[in-house]
C-alpha positions, 0 to 999 in steps of 0.5 A: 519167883517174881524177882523181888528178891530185896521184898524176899528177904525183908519178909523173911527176916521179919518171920523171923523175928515175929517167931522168935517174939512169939516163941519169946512171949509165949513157949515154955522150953522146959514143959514144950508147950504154949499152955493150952491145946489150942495154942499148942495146936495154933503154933504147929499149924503156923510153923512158930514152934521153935526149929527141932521141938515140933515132935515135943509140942505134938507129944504135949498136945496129945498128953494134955488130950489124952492123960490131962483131959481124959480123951476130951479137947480143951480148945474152946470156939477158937481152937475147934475151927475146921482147917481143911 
């Protein structure tokens, strides 16, 4: 939109590689979740969940809301902030 096509895709090729870190770090493939409900719910609002697994991170969440926690919300201050 403003012609800095070069600053474009330095960005983007650094959100990549911040993704792929995060996803390194952080995301376990075989269970689909981060380990907490906040940082479940942090990496679906950010867009960090790995390309095709959303569906399965949000079906974490909700199993970890409702089977694990008995219908209660583990998050904590951080992950109770209103993001609308």
């Amino acid at each position: 939109m403003l012609g800095k096509n070069q600053d474009a895709e330095k960005y983007c090729l650094w959100a990549r590689e911040i993704k792929a870190a995060f996803n390194k770090a952080f995301y376990d493939g075989s269970r689909f979740d981060y380990g907490s409900q906040t940082a479940d719910a942090l990496a679906l609002y950010m867009g960090l969940v790995p390309e095709g697994q959303e569906e399965r991170v949000a079906r974490s969440l909700s199993l970890d809301v409702t089977e694990k926690w008995k219908g209660h919300f583990s998050t904590g201050s951080h992950g109770n902030t209103r993001l609308y």
